[in-house]
C-alpha positions in Angstrom: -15.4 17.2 0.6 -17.2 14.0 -0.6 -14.1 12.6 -1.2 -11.8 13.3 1.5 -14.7 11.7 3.9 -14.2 9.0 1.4 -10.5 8.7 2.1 -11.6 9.4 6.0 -13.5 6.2 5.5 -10.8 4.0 3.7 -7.8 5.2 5.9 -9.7 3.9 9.1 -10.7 0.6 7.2 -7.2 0.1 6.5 -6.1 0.7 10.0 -8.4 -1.5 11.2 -8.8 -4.6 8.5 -5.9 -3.7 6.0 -3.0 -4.3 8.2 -1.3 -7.7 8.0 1.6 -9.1 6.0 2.7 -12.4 6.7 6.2 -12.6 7.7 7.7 -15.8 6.7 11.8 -15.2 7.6 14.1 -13.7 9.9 17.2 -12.8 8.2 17.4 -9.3 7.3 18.5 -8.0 3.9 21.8 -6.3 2.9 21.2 -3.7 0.8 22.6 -1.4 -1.7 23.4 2.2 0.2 25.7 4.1 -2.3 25.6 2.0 -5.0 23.7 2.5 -9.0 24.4 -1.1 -9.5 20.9 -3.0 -10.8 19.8 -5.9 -8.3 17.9 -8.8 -10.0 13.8 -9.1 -9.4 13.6 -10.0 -5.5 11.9 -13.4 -5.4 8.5 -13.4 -3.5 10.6 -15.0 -0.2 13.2 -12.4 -0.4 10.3 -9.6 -0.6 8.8 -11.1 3.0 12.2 -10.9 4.3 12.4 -6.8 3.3 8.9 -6.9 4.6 9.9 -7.8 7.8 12.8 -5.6 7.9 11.2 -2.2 7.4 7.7 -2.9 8.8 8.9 -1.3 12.1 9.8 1.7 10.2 6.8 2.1 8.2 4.9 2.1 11.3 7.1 4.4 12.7 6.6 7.2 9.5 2.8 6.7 9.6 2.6 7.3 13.2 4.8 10.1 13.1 3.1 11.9 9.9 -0.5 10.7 11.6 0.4 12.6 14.8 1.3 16.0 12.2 -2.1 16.1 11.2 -1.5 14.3 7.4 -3.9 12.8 5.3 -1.7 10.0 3.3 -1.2 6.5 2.5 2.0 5.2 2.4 3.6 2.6 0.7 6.9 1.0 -0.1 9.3 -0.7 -2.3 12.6 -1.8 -3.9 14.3 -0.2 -6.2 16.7 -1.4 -9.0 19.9 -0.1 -7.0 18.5 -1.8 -3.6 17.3 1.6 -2.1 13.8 1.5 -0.8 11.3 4.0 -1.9 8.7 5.5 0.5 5.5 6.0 -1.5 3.7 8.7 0.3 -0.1 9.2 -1.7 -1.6 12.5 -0.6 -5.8 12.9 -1.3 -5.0 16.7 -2.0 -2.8 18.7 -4.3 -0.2 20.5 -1.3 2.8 23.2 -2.0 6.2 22.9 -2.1 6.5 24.2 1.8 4.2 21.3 2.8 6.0 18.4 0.9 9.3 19.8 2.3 7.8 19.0 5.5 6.7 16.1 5.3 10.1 14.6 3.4 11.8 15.8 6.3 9.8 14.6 8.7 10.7 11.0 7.1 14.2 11.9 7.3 13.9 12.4 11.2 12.0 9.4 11.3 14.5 7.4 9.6 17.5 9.0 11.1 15.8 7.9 15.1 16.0 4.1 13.8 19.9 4.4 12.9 19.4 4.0 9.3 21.3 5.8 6.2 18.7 8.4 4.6 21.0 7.9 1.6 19.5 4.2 1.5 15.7 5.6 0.9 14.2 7.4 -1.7 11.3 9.3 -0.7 8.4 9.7 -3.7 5.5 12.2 -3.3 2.6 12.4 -5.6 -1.9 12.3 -5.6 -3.6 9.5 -4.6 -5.2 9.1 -8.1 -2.1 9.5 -9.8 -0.5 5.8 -10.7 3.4 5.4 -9.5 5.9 5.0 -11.9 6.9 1.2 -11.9 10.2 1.4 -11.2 10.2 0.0 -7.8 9.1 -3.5 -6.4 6.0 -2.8 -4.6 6.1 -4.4 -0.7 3.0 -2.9 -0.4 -0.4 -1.8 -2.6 -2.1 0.8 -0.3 -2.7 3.3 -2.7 -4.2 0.7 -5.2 -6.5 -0.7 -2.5 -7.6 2.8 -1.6 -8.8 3.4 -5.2 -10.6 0.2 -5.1 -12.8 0.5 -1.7 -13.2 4.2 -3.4 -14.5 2.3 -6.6 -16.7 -0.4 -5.1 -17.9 2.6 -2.5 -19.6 4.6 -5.4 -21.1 1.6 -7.3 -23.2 0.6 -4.0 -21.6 -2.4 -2.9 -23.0 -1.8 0.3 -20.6 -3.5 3.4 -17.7 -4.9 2.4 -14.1 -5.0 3.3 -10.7 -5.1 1.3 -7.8 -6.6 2.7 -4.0 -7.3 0.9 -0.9 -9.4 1.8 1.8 -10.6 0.5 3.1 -14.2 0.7 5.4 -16.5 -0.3 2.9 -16.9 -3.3 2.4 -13.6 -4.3 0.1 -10.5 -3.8 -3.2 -11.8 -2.4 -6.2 -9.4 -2.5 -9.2 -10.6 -0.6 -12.8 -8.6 -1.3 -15.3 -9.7 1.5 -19.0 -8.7 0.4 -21.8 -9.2 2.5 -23.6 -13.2 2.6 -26.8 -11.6 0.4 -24.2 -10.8 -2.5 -24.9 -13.0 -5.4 -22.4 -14.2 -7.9 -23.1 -11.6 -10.3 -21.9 -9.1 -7.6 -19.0 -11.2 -6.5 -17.6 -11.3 -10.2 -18.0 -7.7 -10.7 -16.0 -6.5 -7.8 -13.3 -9.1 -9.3 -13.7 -7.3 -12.5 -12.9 -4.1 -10.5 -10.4 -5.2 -8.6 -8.5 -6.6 -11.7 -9.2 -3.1 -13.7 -7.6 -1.1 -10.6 -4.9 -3.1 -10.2 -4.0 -2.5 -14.6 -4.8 0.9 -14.3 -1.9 1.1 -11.9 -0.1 -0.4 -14.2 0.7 -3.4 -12.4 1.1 -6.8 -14.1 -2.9 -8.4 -12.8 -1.4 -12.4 -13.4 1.0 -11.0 -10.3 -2.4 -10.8 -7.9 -4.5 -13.4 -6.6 -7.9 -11.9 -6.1 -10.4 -14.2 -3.8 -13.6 -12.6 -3.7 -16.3 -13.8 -0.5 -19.4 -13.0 0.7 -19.4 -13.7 4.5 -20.3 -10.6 6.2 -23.3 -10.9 8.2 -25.5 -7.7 9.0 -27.1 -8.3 12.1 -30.4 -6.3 12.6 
């Protein structure tokens, strides 16, 4: 119960602070729809461009599985043949009948906007479980949910977690309240880096900028 109030907590936060990727380009991306044939690693300006694509139907899936009563964070990337996967992390172990559901309520989701299903690859599995790295994340949301989880239990008091991706890379910004000192500051960066490898992501990929601005007014 303690922890599904905990992922209460974070799923709010991110629909309130966690929400914006910058969007640097307006052509949309071609991609692979029947095809095994590897693509080469998406540069970081190419990922803002399949950012920009899809963010409508991301929205689109989370406000559809929202409205069905799910508790989920979803994520996305690309995958070697140019399919994108939708991550879907789920706080709770559910049965077969319920992830049939929910893939299919993707499917309808997808199928409204016009799109190929046969372009997507939908992945299911626990929010603590890491993802295979097979895809090219567009998005860390599981990672970031681990991480407020983290920093939640070790009493960091106010504080907010934020991610984006740019034409620089993956930036991860921590903002802890102004009384913080720089002993706290470094430890949430040493957390944030440890979340981030025991997701088996490559750390040197993230740029983690760690503040303390957050005024508590009495």
């Amino acid at each position: 119960m303690f922890i599904k109030r905990l992922f209460t907590l974070w799923f709010l936060l991110l629909s309130i602070v966690c929400g914006a990727f910058f969007f640097l380009a307006n052509a949309p991306i071609q991609y692979a729809e029947k095809t095994n044939v590897s693509m080469s690693q998406p540069s970081n300006d190419e990922l803002l461009r399949y950012i920009q694509q899809y963010q409508f139907l991301i929205s689109e899936i989370s406000y559809t599985l929202r409205k069905e009563s799910y508790s989920f964070l979803l994520d996305y990337g690309i995958l070697p043949n140019g399919k994108i996967e939708l991550l879907v992390s789920l706080p709770d172990k559910v049965d077969h009948k319920t992830k049939q559901h929910i893939e299919e309520t993707m499917l309808d989701v997808i199928k409204a906007n016009e799109l190929n299903p046969i372009s997507f690859q939908i992945t299911l599995k626990q929010l603590y479980e890491p993802a295979e790295a097979i895809s090219t994340r567009l998005s860390y949301n599981d990672v970031m949910a681990n991480l407020f989880e983290k920093m939640f239990a070790q009493d960091f008091g106010t504080f907010s977690i934020d991610h984006s991706m740019t034409s620089e890379g993956i930036q991860v910004s921590i903002n802890l309240t102004e009384e913080k000192n720089h002993k706290a500051k470094k430890k949430a960066q040493q957390l944030a880096e440890d979340m981030i490898k025991q997701h088996q992501f490559d750390v040197e990929n993230f740029s983690i900028d760690v503040q303390n601005k957050i005024i508590i007014l009495d």
